[in-house]
C-alpha positions as CSV (number, residue, x, y, z in Angstrom):
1,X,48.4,-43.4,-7.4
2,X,45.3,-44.3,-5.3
3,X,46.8,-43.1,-2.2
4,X,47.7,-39.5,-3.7
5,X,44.7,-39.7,-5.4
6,X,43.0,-40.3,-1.4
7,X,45.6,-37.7,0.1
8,X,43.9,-35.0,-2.0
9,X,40.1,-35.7,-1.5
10,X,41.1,-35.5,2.2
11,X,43.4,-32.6,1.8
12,X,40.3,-30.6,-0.2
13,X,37.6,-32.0,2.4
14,X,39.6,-30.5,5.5
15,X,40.3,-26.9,3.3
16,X,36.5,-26.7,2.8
17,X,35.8,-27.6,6.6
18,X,38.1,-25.0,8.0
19,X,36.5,-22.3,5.2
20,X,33.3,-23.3,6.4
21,X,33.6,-22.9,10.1
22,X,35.5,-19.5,9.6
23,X,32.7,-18.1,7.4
24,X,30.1,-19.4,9.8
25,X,31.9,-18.1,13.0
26,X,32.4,-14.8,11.3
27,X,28.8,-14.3,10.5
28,X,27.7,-14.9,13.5
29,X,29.8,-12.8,15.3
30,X,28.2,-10.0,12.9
31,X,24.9,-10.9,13.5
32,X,25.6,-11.3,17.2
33,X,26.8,-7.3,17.4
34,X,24.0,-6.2,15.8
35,X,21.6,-7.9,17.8
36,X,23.3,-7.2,20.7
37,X,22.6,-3.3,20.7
38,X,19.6,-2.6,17.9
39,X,19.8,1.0,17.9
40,X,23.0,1.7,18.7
41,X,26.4,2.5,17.6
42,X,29.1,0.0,18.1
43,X,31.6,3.0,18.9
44,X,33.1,3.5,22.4
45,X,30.8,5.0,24.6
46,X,31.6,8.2,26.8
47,X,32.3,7.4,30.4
48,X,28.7,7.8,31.9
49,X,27.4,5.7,28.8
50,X,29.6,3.0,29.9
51,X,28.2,2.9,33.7
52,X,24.3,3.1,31.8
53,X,25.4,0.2,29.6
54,X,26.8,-2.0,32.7
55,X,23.5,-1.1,34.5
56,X,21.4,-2.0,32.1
57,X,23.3,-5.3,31.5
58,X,22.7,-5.9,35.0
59,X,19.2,-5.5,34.2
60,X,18.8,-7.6,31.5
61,X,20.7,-10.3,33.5
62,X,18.0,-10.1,36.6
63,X,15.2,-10.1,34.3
64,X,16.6,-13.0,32.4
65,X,17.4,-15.0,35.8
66,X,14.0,-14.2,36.9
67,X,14.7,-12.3,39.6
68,X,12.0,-9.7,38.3
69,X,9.2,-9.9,35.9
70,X,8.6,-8.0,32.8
71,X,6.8,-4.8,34.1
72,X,9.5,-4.3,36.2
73,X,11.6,-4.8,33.9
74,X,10.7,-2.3,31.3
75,X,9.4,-0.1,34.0
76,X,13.1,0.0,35.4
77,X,14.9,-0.1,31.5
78,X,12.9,3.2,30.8
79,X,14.1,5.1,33.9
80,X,17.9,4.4,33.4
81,X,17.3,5.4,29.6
82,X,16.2,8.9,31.1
């Protein structure tokens, strides 16, 4: 009777792990989207939106390396969003 008994707490514990990381995982992928893009849709972008979006990644990736400081930065984000 123990054992069952034993068998059940683990079987409940393990349930209420696997519920917790997929709740936790899917919230933060939520969170993640909208932080990724504030301001924008998440819809497919047009062609030429897609080549802005992949230089501007490139941007953010320099910046974030340190290959160029924040006034360029910005100065160069603002002339790709024209």
């Amino acid at each position: 009777m123990t054992y069952m008994m034993a068998t059940l707490v683990i079987l409940i514990m393990v349930a209420l792990g696997v519920f917790f990381v997929v709740t936790v995982a899917s919230v933060a992928g939520t969170a993640g989207e909208r932080r990724a893009r504030p301001g924008r849709s998440p819809s497919p972008a047009a062609p030429g939106q897609q080549a802005l979006d992949a230089a501007e990644e490139e941007l953010r990736f320099r910046y974030a390396r340190g290959e160029i400081d924040r006034e360029e930065f910005l100065q160069r984000k603002i002339d790709l969003e024209r």
